[in-house]
DODOMI-578931 format. One record per residue (C-alpha): residue number from 0; x, y, z; residue in three letters; chain. Coordinates in nm, 2 decimals. Each point is the difference from the previous one (the first is absolute). Layout:
<NUM, <X, Y, Z>, Ala, A>
...
***
This chain:
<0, <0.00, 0.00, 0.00>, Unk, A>
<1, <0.29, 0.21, 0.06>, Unk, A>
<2, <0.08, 0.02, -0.45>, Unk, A>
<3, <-0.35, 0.09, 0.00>, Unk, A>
<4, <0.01, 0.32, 0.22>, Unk, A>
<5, <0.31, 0.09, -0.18>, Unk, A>
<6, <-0.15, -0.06, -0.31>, Unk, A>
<7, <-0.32, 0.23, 0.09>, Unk, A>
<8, <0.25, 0.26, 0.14>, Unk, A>
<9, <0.10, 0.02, -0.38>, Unk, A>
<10, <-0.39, 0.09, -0.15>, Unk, A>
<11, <0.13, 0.38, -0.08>, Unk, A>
<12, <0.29, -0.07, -0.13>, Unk, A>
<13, <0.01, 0.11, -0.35>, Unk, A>
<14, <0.23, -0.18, -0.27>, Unk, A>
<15, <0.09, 0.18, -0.32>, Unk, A>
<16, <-0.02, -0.35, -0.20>, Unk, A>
<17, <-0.07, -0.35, 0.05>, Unk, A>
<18, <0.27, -0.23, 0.01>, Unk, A>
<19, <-0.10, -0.11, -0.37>, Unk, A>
<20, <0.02, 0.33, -0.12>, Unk, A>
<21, <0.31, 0.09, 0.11>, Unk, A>
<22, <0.18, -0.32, -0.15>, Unk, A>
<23, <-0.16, 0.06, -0.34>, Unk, A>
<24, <0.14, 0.36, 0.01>, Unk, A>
<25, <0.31, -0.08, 0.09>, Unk, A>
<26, <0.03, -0.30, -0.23>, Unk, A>
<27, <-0.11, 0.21, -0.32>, Unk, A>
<28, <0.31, 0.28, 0.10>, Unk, A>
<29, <0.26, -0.29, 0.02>, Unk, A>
<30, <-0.16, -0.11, -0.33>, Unk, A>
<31, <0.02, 0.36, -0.16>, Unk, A>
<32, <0.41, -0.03, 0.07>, Unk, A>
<33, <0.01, -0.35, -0.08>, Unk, A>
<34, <-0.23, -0.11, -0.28>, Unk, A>
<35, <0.23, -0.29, -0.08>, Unk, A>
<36, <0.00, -0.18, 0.37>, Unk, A>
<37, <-0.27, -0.28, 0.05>, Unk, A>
<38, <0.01, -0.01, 0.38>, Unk, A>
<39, <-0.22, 0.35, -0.01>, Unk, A>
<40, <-0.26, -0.15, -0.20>, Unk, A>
<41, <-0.05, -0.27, 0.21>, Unk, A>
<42, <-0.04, 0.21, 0.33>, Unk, A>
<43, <-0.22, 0.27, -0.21>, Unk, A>
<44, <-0.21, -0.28, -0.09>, Unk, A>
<45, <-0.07, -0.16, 0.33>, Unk, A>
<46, <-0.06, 0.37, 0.17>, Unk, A>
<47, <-0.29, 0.02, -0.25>, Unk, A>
<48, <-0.11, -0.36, 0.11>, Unk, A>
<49, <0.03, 0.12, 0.36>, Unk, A>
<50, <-0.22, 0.32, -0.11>, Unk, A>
<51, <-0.23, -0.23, -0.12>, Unk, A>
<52, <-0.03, -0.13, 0.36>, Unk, A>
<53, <-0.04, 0.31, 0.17>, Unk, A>
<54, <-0.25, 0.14, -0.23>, Unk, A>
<55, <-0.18, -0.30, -0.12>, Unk, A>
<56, <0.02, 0.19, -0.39>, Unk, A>
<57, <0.08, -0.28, -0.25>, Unk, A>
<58, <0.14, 0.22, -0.24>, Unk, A>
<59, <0.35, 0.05, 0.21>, Unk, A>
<60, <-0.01, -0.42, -0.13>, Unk, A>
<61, <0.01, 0.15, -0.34>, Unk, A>
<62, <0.31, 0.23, 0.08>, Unk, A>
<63, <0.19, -0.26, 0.11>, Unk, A>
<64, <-0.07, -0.24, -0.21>, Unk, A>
<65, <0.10, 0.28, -0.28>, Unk, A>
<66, <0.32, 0.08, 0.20>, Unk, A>
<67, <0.11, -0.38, -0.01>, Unk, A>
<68, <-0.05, 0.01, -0.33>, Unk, A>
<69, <0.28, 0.22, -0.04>, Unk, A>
<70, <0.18, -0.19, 0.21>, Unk, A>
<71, <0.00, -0.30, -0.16>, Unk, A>
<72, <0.07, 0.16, -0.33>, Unk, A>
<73, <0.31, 0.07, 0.15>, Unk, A>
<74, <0.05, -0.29, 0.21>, Unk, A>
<75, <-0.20, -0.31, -0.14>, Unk, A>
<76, <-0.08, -0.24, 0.27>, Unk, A>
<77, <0.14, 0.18, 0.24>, Unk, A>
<78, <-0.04, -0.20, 0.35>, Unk, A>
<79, <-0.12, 0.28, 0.19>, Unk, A>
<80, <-0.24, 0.16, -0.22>, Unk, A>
<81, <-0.13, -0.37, -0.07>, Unk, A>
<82, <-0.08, 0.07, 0.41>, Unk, A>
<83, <-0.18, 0.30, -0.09>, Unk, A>
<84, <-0.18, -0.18, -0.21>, Unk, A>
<85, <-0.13, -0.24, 0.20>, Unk, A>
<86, <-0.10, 0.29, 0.24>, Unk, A>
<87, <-0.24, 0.15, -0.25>, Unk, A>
<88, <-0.14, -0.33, -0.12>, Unk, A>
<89, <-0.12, -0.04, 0.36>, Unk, A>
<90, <-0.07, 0.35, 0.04>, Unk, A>
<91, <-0.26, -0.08, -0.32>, Unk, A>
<92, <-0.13, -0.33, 0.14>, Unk, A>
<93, <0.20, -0.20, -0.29>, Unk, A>
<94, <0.08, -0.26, 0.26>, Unk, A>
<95, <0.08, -0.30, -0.17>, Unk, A>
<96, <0.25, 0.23, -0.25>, Unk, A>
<97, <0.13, 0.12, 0.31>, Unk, A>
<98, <0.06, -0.35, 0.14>, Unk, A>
<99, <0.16, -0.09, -0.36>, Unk, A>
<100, <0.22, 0.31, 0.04>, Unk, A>
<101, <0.11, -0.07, 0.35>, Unk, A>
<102, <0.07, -0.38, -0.06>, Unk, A>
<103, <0.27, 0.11, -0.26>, Unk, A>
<104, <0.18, 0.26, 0.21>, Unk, A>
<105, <0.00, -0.20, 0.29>, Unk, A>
<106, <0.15, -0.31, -0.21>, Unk, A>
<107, <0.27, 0.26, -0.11>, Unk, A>
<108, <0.08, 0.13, 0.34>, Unk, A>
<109, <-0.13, -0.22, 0.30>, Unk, A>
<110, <0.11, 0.21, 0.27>, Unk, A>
<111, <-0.24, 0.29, -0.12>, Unk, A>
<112, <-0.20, 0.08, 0.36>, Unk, A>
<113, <-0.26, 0.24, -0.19>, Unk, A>
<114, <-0.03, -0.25, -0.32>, Unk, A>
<115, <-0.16, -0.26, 0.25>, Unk, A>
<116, <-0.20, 0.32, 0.16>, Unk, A>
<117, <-0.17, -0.01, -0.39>, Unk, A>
<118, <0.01, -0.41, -0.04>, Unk, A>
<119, <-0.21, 0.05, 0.36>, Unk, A>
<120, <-0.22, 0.25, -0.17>, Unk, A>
<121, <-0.13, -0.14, -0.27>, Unk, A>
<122, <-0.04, -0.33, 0.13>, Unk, A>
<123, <-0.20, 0.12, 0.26>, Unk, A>
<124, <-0.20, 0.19, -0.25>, Unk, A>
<125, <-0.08, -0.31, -0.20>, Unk, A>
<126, <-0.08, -0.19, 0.32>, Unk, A>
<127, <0.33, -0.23, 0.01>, Unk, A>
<128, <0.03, 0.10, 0.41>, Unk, A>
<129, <0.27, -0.33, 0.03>, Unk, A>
<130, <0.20, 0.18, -0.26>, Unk, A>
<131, <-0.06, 0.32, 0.13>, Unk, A>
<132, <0.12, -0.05, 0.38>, Unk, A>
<133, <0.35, -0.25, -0.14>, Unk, A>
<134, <0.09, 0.37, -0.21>, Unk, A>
<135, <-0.07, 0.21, 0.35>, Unk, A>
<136, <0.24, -0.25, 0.19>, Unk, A>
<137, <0.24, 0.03, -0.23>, Unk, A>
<138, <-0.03, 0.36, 0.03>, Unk, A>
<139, <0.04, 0.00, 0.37>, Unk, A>
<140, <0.31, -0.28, -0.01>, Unk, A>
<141, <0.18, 0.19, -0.25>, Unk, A>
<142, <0.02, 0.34, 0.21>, Unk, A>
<143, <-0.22, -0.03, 0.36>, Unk, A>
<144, <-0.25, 0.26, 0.08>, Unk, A>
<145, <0.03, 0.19, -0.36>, Unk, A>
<146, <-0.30, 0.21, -0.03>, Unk, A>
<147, <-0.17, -0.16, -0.27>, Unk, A>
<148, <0.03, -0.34, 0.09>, Unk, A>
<149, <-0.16, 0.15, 0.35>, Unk, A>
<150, <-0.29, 0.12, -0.22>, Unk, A>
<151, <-0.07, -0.29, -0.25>, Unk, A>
<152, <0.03, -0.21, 0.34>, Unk, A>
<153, <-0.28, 0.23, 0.17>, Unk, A>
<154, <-0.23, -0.07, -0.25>, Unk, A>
<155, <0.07, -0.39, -0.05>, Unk, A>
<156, <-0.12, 0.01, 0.38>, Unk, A>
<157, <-0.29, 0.19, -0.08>, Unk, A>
<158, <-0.13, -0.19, -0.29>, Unk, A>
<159, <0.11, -0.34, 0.26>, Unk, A>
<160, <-0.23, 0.14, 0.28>, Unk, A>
<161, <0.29, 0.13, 0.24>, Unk, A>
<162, <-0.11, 0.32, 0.05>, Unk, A>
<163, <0.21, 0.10, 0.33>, Unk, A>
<164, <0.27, -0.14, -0.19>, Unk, A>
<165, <-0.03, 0.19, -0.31>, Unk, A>
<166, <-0.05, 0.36, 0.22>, Unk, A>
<167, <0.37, -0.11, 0.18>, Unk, A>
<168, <0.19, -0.01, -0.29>, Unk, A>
<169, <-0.15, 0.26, -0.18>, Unk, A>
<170, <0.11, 0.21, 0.31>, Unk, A>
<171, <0.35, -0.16, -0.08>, Unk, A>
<172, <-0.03, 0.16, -0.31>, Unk, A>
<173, <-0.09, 0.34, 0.11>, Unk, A>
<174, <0.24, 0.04, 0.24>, Unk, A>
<175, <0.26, -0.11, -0.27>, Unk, A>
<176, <-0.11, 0.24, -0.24>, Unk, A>
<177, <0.16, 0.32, -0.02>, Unk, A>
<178, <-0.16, 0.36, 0.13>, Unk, A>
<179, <0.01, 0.14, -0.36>, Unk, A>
<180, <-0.23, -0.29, -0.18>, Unk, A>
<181, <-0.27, 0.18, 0.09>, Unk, A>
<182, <-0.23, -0.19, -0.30>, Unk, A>
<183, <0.16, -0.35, 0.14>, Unk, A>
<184, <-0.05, 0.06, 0.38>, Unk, A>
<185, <-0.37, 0.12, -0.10>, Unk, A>
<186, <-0.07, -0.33, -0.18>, Unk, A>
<187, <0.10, -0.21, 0.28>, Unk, A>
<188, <-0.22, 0.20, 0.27>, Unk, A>
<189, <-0.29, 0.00, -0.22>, Unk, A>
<190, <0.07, -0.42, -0.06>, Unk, A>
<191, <0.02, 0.03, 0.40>, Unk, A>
<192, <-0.35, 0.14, 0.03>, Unk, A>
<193, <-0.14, -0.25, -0.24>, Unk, A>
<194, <0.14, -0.27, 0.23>, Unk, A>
<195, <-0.14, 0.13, 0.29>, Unk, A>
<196, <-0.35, 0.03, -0.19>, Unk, A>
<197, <0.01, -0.33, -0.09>, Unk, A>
<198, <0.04, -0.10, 0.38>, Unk, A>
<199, <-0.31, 0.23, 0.12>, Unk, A>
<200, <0.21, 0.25, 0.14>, Unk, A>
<201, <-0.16, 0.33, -0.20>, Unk, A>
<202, <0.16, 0.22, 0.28>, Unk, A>
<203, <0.38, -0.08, -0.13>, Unk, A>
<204, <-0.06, -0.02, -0.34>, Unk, A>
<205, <-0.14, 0.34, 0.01>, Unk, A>
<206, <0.30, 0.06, 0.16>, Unk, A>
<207, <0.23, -0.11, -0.24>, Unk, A>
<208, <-0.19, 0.13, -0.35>, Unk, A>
<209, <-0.01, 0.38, 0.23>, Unk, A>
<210, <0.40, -0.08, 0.06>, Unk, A>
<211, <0.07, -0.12, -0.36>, Unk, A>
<212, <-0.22, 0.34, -0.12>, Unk, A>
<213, <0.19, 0.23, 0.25>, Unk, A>
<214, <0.31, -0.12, -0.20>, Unk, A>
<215, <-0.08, -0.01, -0.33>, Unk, A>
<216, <-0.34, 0.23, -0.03>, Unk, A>
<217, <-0.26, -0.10, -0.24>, Unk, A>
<218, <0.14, -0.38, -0.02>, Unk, A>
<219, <-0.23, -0.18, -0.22>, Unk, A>
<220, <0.07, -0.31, 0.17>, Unk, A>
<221, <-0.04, 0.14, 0.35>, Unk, A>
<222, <-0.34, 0.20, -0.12>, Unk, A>
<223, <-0.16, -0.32, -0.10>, Unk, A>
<224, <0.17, -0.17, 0.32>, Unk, A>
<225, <-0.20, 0.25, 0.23>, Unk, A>
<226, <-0.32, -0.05, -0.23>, Unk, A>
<227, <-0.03, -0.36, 0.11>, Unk, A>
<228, <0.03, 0.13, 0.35>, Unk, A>
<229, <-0.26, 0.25, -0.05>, Unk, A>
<230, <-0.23, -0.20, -0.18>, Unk, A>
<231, <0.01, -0.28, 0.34>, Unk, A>
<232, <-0.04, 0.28, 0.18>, Unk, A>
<233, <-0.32, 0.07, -0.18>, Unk, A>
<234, <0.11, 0.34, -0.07>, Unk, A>
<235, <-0.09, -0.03, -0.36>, Unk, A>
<236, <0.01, 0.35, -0.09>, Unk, A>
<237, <0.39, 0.07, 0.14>, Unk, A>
<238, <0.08, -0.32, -0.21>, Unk, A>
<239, <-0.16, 0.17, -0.31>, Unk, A>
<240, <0.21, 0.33, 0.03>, Unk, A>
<241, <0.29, -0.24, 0.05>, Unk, A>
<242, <-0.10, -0.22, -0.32>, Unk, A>
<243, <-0.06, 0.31, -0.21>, Unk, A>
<244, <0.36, 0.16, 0.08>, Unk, A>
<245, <0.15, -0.34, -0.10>, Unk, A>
<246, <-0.18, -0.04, -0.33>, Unk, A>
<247, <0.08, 0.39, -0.09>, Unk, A>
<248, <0.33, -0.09, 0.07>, Unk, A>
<249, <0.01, -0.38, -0.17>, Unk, A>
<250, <-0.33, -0.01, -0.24>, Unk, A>
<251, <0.04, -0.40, -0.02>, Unk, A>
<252, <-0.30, -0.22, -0.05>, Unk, A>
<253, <0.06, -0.19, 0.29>, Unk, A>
<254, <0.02, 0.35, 0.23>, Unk, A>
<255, <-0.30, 0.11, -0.18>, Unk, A>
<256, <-0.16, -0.34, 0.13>, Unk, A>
<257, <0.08, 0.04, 0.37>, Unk, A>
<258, <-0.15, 0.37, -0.03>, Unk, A>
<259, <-0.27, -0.11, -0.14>, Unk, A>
<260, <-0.13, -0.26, 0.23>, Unk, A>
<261, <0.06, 0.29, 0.29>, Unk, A>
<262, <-0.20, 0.24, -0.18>, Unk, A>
<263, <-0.26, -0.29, 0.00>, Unk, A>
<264, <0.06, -0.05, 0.39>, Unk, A>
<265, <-0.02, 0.40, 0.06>, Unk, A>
<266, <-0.35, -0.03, -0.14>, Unk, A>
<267, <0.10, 0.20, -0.32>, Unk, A>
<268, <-0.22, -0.24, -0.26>, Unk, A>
<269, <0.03, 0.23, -0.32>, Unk, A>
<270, <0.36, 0.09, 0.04>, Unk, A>
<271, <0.10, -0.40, 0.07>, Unk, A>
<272, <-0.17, -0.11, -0.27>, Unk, A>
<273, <0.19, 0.20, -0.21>, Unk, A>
<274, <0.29, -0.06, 0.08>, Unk, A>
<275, <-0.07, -0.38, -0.02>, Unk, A>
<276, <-0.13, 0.10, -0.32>, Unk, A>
<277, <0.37, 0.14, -0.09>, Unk, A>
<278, <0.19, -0.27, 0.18>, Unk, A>
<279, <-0.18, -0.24, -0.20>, Unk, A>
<280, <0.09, 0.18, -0.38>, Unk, A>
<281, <0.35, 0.08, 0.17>, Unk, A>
<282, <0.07, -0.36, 0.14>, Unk, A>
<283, <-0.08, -0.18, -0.33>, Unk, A>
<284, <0.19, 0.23, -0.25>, Unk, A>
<285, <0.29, -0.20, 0.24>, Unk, A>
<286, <-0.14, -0.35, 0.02>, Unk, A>
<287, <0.22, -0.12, -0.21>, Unk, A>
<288, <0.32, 0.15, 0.07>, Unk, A>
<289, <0.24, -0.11, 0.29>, Unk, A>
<290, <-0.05, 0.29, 0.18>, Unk, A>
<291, <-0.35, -0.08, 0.04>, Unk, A>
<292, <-0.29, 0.07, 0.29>, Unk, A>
<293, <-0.18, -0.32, -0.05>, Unk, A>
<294, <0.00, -0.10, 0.37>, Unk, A>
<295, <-0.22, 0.35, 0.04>, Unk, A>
<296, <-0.20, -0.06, -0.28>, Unk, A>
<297, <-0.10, -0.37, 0.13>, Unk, A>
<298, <-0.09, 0.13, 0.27>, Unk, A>
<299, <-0.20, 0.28, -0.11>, Unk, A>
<300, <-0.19, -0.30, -0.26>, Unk, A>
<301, <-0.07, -0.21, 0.28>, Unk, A>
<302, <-0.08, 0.28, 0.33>, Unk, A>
<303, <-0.14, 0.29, -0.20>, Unk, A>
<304, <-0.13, -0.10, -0.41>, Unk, A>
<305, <-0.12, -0.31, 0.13>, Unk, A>
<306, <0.13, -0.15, -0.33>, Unk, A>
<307, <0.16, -0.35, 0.09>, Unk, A>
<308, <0.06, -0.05, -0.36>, Unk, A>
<309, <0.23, 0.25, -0.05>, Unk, A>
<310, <0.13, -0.03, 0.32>, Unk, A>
<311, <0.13, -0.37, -0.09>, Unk, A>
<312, <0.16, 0.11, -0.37>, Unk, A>
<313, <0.26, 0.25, 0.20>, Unk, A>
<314, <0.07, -0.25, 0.28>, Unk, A>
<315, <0.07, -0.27, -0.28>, Unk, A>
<316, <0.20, 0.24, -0.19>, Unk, A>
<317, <0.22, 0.11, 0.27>, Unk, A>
<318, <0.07, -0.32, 0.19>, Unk, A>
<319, <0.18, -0.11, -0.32>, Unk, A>
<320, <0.25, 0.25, 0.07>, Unk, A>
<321, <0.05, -0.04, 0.39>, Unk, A>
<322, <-0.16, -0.20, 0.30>, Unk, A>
<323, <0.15, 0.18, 0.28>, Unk, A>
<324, <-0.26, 0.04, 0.31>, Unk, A>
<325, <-0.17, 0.25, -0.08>, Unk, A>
<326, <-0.07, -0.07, -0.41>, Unk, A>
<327, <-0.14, -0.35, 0.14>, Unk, A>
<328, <-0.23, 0.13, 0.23>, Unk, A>
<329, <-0.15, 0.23, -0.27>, Unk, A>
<330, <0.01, -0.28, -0.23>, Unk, A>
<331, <-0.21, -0.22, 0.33>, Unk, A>
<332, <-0.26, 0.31, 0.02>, Unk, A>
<333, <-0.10, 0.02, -0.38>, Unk, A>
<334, <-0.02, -0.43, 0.01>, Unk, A>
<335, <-0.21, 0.06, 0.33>, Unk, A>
<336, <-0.20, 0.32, -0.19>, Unk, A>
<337, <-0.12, -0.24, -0.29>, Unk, A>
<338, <-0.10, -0.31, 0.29>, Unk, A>
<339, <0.33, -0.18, -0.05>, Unk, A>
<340, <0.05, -0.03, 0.39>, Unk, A>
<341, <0.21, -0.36, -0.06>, Unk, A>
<342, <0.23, 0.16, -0.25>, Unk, A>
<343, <0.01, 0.31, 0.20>, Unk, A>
<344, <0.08, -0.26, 0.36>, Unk, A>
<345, <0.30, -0.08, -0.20>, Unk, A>
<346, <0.15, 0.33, -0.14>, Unk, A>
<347, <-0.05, 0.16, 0.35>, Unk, A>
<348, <0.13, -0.27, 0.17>, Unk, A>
<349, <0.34, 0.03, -0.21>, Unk, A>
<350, <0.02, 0.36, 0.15>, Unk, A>
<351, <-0.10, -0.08, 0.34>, Unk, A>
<352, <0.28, -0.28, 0.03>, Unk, A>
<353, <0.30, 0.29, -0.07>, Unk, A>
<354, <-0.12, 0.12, 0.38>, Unk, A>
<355, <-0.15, 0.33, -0.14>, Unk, A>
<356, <-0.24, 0.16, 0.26>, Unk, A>
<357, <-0.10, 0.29, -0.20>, Unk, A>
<358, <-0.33, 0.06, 0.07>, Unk, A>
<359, <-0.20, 0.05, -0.29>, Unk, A>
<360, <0.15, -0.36, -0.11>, Unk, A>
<361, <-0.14, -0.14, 0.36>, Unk, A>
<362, <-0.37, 0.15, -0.09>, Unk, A>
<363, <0.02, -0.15, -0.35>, Unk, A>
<364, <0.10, -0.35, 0.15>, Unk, A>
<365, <-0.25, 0.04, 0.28>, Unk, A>
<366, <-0.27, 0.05, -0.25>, Unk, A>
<367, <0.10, -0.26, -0.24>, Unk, A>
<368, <0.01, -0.23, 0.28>, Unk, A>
<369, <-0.33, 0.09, 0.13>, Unk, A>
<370, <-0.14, -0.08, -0.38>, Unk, A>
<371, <0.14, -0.35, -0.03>, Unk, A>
<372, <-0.10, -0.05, 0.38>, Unk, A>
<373, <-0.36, 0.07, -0.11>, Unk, A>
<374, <-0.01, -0.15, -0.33>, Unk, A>
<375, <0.11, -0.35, 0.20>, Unk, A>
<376, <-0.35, 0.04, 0.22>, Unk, A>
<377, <-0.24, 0.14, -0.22>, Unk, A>
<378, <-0.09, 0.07, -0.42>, Unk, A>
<379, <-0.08, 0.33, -0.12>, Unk, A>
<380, <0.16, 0.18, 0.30>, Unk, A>
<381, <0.33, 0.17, -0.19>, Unk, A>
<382, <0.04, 0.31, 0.00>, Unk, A>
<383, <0.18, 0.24, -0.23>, Unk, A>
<384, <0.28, 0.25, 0.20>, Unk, A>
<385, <-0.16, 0.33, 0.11>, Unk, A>
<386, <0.25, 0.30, 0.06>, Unk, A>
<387, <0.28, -0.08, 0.17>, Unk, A>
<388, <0.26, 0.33, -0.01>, Unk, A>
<389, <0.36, -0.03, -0.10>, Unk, A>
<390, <0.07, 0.27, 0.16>, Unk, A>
***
C-alpha cells in the first residue's frame, strides 16, 4: 500500500511526453544524422508499437510497420527487426504469424529472454496454455525476476485461477520497473485492479485503476478498469462518463460495445440502441480481419439482437483462428443461444479446466449447466440465455 500512496502523491505531476513519445523523437533525430544505421529503425519502430499501447490508436502499427520496412530494405532479415516484427503481428492479433515468426528467431538464437516473452504470447492467444507457461519458464530461468517474464507469469496465474498469486508478482513487476515508465507502471496497476475485481474486492481495484489514472491520466485501460468498478457498484451513470472518455479517446468497436451496454444500464434506451446500432456496422466491417471484435459482437447477437444464428457464424469463424478461454466461452454461449447445451457443456468445460475464474465465464457455465440439468428431468423446459452483461 505504501507504492500506492506514492503513486497517488504523483496525480499532479505533469509530464511533457509519454515515454513512447519521447523515444520516437529521439529515435527520428538519430535517424536524421544517420540515415544509413539499422539499429535506429528498429527502436523507432517499437516506440511506435509502444505508442500504440499507450493510446490504443492502430495507426502508430502502420508507422512502424512502415519504419521496418525501411529497415529491412537496408538490412534484410535482420534479427532484431524480425523481433519487431513479431511485436506488431501480436499487436494486430496475427497470432499464429507471430508464433511462426517467433519459432524461427528463437531457433536462431535460443537464449533470447524476450523471444520466449512472444513464443508465450501467442501461444497463449491461440489457447496452447502448456506451451505458453514452458516459454514463461524459460524466461524466468534464463535471467530470474526479468520484468516480462514477471508479467506473462502474472497472467498464466490468472488465466490458471491463482489470483493472490498473480497480484504478488505483478507487484514484483512494479517494483522492478523503473520511475520513468510511466505507461508501463500504469498498465500493471490497472492489471492489479482487474485482479482485485476478479476477487470481489471493488474497494482496491478502484484503488489501483485511480493509482494507474493519477499516473498516467486519461489511461484507456485504467478508464475501462474503473468502469467495471462503477458499473458493480451500480453507479451506471459515473461508468458511462468513464466509457465515453475512453471511446473518444480509442473509438474501437469493442469500447463502443462496453459503452453501449452502460448507456443501456443508465436507463439511456435511445442513445444505447444506437450505439449498438453502430457497434454492430463498426464490428462487422472487421469480422473478418485479425484485428477483429467478434467476441463483442457474439455477445451483443446472443444478449442484445436475440439473433442465435448470427451469433453461431462469428463464434465458428473465430474459433478457427484461436481457442484460448475466453474465444471458447463465446463459442459455448452462441452453441447454448441456438439450444446446443451438450455442445456448449463441452466447449465451456475446455475453458473452465485452464482454472479461469472470470466471472462472466462462471455465469455462462452456471447457466449452461442449469439447462442440461433441466433437460435430464423434464422435455420442453430449455431455455434460450436472457442478458447476461460482459461488462
Amino acid at each position: 500500500m505504501k507504492t500506492m500512496l506514492s503513486v497517488l502523491l504523483l496525480a499532479g505531476a505533469a509530464f511533457a511526453a509519454t515515454p513512447a513519445e519521447v523515444a520516437i523523437d529521439k529515435a527520428k533525430a538519430e535517424i536524421a544524422q544517420h540515415l544509413d544505421h539499422v539499429p535506429y529503425y528498429n527502436v523507432l519502430a517499437m516506440a511506435y508499437a509502444r505508442r500504440a499501447r499507450e493510446t490504443s490508436n492502430v495507426s502508430y502499427y502502420a508507422k512502424a510497420e512502415e519504419t521496418l520496412q525501411r529497415l529491412f530494405a537496408l538490412a534484410p532479415d535482420n534479427y532484431d527487426g524480425m523481433k519487431t516484427q513479431a511485436w506488431l503481428q501480436l499487436g494486430r492479433h496475427e497470432f499464429a504469424e507471430a508464433l511462426q515468426t517467433a519459432t524461427k528467431l528463437n531457433r536462431k538464437t535460443p537464449d533470447d529472454v524476450m523471444v520466449y516473452g512472444y513464443l508465450a504470447d501467442a501461444n497463449t492467444e491461440l489457447g496452447n496454455y502448456k506451451d505458453a507457461v514452458a516459454a514463461i519458464q524459460w524466461m524466468l530461468n534464463l535471467r530470474a525476476g526479468n520484468i516480462p517474464g514477471l508479467t506473462r507469469a502474472a497472467y498464466q496465474r490468472e488465466l490458471h485461477g491463482n489470483l493472490r498469486g498473480a497480484s504478488e508478482l505483478m507487484q514484483m513487476a512494479y517494483d522492478a520497473t523503473p520511475s520513468g515508465e510511466t505507461e508501463d507502471r500504469a498498465w500493471i496497476l490497472t492489471r492489479m485492479g482487474h485482479f482485485n475485481f476478479v476477487m470481489g474486492d471493488l474497494a482496491k481495484a478502484e484503488t489501483y485503476a485511480n493509482a494507474a489514472l493519477a499516473l498516467f491520466p486519461h489511461y484507456h485501460y485504467a478508464l475501462g478498469a474503473l468502469a467495471q468498478v462503477r458499473i458493480a457498484q451500480k453507479r451506471y451513470s459515473d461508468a458511462v462518463t468513464l466509457l465515453r472518455e475512453r471511446y473518444n479517446a480509442a473509438p474501437h468497436a469493442e469500447n463502443l460495445y462496453a459503452l453501449a451496454e452502460a448507456l443501456e444500464l443508465a436507463g439511456e434506451v435511445q442513445e444505447s440502441k444506437q450505439a449498438f446500432s453502430e457497434f454492430e456496422r463498426k464490428s462487422l466491417a472487421e469480422t473478418n480481419i485479425a484485428d477483429n471484435s467478434n467476441r463483442e459482437l457474439i455477445a451483443y447477437y446472443v444478449d442484445h439482437a436475440h439473433e442465435p444464428a448470427k451469433a453461431i457464424e462469428v463464434a465458428r469463424r473465430e474459433i478457427e483462428r484461436r481457442r484460448d478461454v475466453f474465444t471458447l466461452d463465446c463459442y459455448a454461449w452462441a452453441l447454448a443461444a441456438n439450444g446446443e447445451y451438450e455442445a456448449a457443456s463441452e466447449q465451456i468445460r475446455k475453458a473452465l479446466q485452464v482454472g479461469v475464474k472470470d466471472p462472466k465465464i462462471l455465469r455462462h457455465a452456471s447457466f449452461i449447466a442449469d439447462q442440461l440439468k433441466t433437460a435430464a428431468n423434464s422435455t420442453g423446459g430449455i431455455q434460450r440465455p436472457s442478458h447476461v452483461s460482459q461488462l
